[in-house]
N, C-alpha and C positions, 0 to 999 in steps of 0.2 A: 488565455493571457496574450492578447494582440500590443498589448503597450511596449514599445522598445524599449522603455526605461527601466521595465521593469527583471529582475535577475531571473536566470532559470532556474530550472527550479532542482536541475541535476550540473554539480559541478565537485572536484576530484574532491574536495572533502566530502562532502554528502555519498560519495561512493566509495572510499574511503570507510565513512561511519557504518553505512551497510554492512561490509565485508566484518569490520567489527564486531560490530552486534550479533552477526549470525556466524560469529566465529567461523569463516572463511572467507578470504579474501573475493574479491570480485575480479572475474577474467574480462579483460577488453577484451571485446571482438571489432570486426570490420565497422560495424555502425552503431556500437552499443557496448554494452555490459552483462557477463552473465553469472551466475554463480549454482552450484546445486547443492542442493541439502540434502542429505540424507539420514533417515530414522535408523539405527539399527535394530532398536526396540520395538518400532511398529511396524518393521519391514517396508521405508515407504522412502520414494525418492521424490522428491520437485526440481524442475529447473524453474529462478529466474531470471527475467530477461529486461533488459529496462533500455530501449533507446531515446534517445532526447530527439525532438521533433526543433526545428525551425521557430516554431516561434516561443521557445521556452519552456514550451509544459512536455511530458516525456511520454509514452507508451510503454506500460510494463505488462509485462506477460507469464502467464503461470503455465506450468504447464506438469500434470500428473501424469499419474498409470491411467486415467481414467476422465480425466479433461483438460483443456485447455480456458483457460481466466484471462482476461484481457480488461485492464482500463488504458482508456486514453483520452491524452489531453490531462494527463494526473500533473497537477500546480503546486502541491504540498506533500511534505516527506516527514513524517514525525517517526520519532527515535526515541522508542521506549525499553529503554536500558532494564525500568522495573518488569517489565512484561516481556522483557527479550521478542520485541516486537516491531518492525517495520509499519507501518499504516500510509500508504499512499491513497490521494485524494484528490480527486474533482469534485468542485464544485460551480455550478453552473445556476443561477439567478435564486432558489430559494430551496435547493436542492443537493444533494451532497452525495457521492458513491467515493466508498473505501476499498480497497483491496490492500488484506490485512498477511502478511507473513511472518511463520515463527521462528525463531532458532530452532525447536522440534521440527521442522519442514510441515507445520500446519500452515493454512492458506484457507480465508473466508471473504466472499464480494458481496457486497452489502449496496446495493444500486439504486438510483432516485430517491434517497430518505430526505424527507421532507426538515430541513435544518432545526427548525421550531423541534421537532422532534426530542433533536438533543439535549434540549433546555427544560423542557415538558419535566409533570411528578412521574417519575418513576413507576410510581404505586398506581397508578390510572389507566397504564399501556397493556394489552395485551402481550402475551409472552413472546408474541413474534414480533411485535416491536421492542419488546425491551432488547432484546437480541440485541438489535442491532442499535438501538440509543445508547446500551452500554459500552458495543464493541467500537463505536465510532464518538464517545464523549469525550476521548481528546483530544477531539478536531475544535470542540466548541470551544470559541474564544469568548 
């Protein structure tokens, strides 16, 4: 997102609605935001991390017991209240990568899906794409 007209795509309501959604607020930090979830149920923590870049689009970061998640240059934030879900998104010419977080501290990166995808039958995908046609169909506009 190189257009200066255009809004970022992280600003204090949008982090604000995070902290919401995932029933905990979001901590500033020095160049960002951060917040952690934790499962008591599934024994399992995540931090995330969301800094806003310069020309608008932001870098969020996941980070487990057991890996580290990164998209950047993520230009969309959808707030799915029904799914107690976060969905951060780039998208880049005909191609679309989400990184998806829960109020349970569940976290999935779903990278280069071909956008056509999302719109495709269902019933036609293999189950490794329906994965993610389904986990990313509310990007599709």
């Amino acid at each position: 997102m190189t257009d200066n007209n255009k809004r970022p795509v992280i600003d204090s309501d949008t982090i604000d609605g995070i902290g919401k959604l995932l029933s905990n607020p979001m901590l500033e930090t020095e160049s960002g935001w951060k917040i952690n979830l934790v499962s008591k149920l599934k024994k399992t923590e995540i931090s995330l991390e969301i800094y806003p870049e310069e020309d608008g689009t932001a870098l969020i970061s996941v980070y487990t017991e057991n890996a580290h998640l990164q998209l950047q240059e993520c230009n969309s934030i959808i707030l799915s209240e029904m799914l107690s879900e976060v969905i951060f998104t780039a998208e880049y010419g005909d191609k679309i990568s989400g990184l998806i977080v829960s109020m349970q501290g569940d976290c999935s990166l779903y990278s280069n899906v071909k956008k056509k995808l999302l719109s495709s039958d269902l019933s036609e995908l293999t189950s490794e794409k329906l994965i993610a046609a389904v986990a990313l169909s509310l990007t599709d506009n």
